[in-house]
N, C-alpha and C positions, 0 to 999 in steps of 0.2 A: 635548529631553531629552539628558542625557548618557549617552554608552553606552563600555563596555569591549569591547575585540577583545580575543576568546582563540582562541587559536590551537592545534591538533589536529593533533599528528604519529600516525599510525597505522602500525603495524608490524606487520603487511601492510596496504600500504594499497592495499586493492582498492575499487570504488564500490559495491560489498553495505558493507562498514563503512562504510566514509564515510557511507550513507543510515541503516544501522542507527544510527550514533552522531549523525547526525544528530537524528535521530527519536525517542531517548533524551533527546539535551539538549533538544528542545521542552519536554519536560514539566520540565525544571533553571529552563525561563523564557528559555529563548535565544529572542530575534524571528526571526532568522533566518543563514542561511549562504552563505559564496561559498568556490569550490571556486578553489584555489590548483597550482601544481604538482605542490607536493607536502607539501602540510596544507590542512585546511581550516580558512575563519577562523569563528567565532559572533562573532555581534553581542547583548549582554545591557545592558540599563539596568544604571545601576551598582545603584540602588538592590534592586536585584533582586540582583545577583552572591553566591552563595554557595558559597565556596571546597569549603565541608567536603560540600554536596549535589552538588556537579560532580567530587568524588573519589570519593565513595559511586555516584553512577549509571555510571562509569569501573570501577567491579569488579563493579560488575553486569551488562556488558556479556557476551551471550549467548555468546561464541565463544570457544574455548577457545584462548589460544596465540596473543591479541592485545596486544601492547604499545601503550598511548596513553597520550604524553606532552602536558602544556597548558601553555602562558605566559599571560599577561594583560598588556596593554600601554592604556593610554586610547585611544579608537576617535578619529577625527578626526569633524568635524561632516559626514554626509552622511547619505543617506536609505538605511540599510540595507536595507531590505525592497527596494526598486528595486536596489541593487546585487547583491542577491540574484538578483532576476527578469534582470537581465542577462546574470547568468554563467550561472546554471541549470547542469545536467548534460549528459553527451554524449550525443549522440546513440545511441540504441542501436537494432540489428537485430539482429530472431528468424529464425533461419534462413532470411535472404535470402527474406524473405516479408513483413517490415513492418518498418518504422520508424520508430523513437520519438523525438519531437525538439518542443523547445521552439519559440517563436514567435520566437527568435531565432539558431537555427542555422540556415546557409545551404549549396549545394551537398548538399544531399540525394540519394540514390540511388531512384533513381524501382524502386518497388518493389508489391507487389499491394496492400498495405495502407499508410497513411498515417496516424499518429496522430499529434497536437497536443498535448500536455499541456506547463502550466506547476504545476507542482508546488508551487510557494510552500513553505510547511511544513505539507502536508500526505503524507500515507505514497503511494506510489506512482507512480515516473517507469517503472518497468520495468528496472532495477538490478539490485534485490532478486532474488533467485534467486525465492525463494516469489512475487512479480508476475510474474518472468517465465515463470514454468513454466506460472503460470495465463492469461497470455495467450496464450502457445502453443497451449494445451488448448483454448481458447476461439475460437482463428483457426481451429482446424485441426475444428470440430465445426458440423452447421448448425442454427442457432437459430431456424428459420424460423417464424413464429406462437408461438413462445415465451415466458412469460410470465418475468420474471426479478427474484431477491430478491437485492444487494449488501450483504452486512451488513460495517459497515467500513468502507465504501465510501474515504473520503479523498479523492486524486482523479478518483474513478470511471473508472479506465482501465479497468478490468474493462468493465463496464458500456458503457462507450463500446465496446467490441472486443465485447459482444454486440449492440449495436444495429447495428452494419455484416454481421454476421451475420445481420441478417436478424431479430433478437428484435422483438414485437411490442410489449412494454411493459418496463421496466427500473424497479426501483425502488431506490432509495440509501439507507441507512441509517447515520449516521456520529453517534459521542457527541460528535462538537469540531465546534462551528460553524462555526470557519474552515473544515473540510474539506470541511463542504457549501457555502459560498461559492464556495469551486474549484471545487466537483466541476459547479454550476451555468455558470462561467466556461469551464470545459472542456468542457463538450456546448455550449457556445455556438460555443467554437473550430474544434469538428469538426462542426457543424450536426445537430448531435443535437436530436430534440425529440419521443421519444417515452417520456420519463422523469417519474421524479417522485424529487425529494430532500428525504429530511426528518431533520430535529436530532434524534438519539434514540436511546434503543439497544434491546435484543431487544423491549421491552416495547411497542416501538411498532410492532409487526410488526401487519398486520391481517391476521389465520389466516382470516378470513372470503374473502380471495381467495389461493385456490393459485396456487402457484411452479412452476413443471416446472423451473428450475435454481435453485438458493440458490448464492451467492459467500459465503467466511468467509475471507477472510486474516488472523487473531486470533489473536491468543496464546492457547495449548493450555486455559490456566482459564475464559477465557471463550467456549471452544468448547464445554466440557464443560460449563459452565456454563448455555449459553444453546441448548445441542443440542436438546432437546425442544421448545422454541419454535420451533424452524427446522421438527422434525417438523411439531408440527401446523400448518404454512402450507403444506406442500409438498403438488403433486399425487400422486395413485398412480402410480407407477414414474417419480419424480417424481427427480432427479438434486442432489449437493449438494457441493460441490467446498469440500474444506478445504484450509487450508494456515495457513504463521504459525510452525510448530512444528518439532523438530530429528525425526529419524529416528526417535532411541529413544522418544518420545514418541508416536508412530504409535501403540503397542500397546496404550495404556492409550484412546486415543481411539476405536479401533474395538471396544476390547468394553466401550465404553457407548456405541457407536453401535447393536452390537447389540441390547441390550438396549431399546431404542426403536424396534424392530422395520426397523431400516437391514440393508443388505448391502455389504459392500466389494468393489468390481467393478474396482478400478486403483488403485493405486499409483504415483508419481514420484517419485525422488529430484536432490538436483542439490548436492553441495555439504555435505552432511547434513541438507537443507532438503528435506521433504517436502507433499507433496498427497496427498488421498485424496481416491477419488470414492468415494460413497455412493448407494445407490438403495434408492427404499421399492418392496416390491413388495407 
């Protein structure tokens, strides 16, 4: 197939947009990305390229007081999805406490936690402010006999950081196939094996077995959207950790958490990217 390189100057070009604009152009049709000095390139068949939907998804870009500029130039004949898995992302550490690194960075910093993930194009290397505030939360908590609901999942890093905690079953929940393909790929890398990942979204929650934690890193519509479905899966004093959404969005999310009989027990900010924890009592 032939494919077009478009090329992404970001201004600020910090690896939360890079991943955000990433993750954006998935849905434009982009197969995939390699991260440059200082732009990143997309890889798109031509037959797919659509100028006027890659302008529109660029002003819809959530962060305010971001400039992205793009070129298009013909791509040369190579296997973009491999060139992608080669570059991947940098490595990143949480508070000198674990680090997040592809199956192809080397010299790593021997640290208490150790996570694998290849990301492909699916949502979460641990960039993200909202993944990583939620890893944090989730190293620093113990999951020990825990039963656990990832809705979102992507590349289940959540989920992989409660099964080294000690969770006793972990379940993935992802609308985009490829992201449970990773997410399956990725508990394979870290030898995870006490999960289950399945294609589907709120509707495929089975409320018939309780959660003592729910994961939602989703955009604030379909938090609110699908909130009551998380209620009734969750255990009694059962814990449900959101995130996905800016600050100002917080306050319309906890008073219809309340009203579904939740309590908001914590708050994170990082960036104007927030988490809330929730607890049913």
């Amino acid at each position: 197939m032939e494919y077009y390189k478009v090329t992404f100057e970001i201004m600020p070009d910090t690896p939360a947009n890079r991943e955000i604009l990433s993750f954006m152009m998935g849905d434009a049709g982009f197969e995939s990305f390699v991260d440059a000095d200082t732009c990143i390139e997309g890889y798109i068949q031509k037959n797919l390229y659509d100028k006027e939907l890659i302008e529109n998804t660029i002003e819809g870009f959530p962060i305010c007081d971001v400039r992205i500029d793009f070129s298009t130039t013909d791509a040369e004949n190579k296997d973009w999805n491999y060139e992608w898995e080669q570059n991947g992302f940098k490595p990143i550490i949480i508070d000198d406490l674990c680090v997040i690194h592809s199956t192809m960075h080397k010299d790593l910093p021997k640290l208490k936690y150790d996570i694998t993930i290849n990301p492909k194009m699916s949502f979460g290397s641990g960039s993200h402010e909202t993944t990583r505030q939620l890893t944090r939360i989730i190293l620093s908590r113990n999951f020990n006999g825990k039963n656990v609901l990832d809705m979102g999942c992507g590349t289940f890093i959540l989920g992989i950081a409660a099964s080294i905690k000690g969770a006793s079953h972990i379940t993935g929940i992802d609308i985009d196939e490829f992201s449970t393909q990773n997410a399956e790929e990725n508990c394979n890398l870290n030898s995870i094996e006490n999960y289950t990942i399945i294609h589907g979204d709120a509707s495929s929650i089975n409320t018939s077995q309780k959660y003592d934690y729910i994961f939602a890193n989703i955009h604030k519509n379909i938090i609110i959207n699908d909130l009551e479905k998380y209620v009734s899966a969750l255990a009694e004093n059962g814990h449900i950790l959101l995130s996905g959404f800016y600050t100002e969005d917080a306050d319309d999310i906890s008073k219809h958490a309340e009203t579904l009989g939740l309590t908001v027990v914590n708050s994170f900010s990082e960036n104007n990217w927030t988490v809330l924890e929730l607890v049913r009592r």
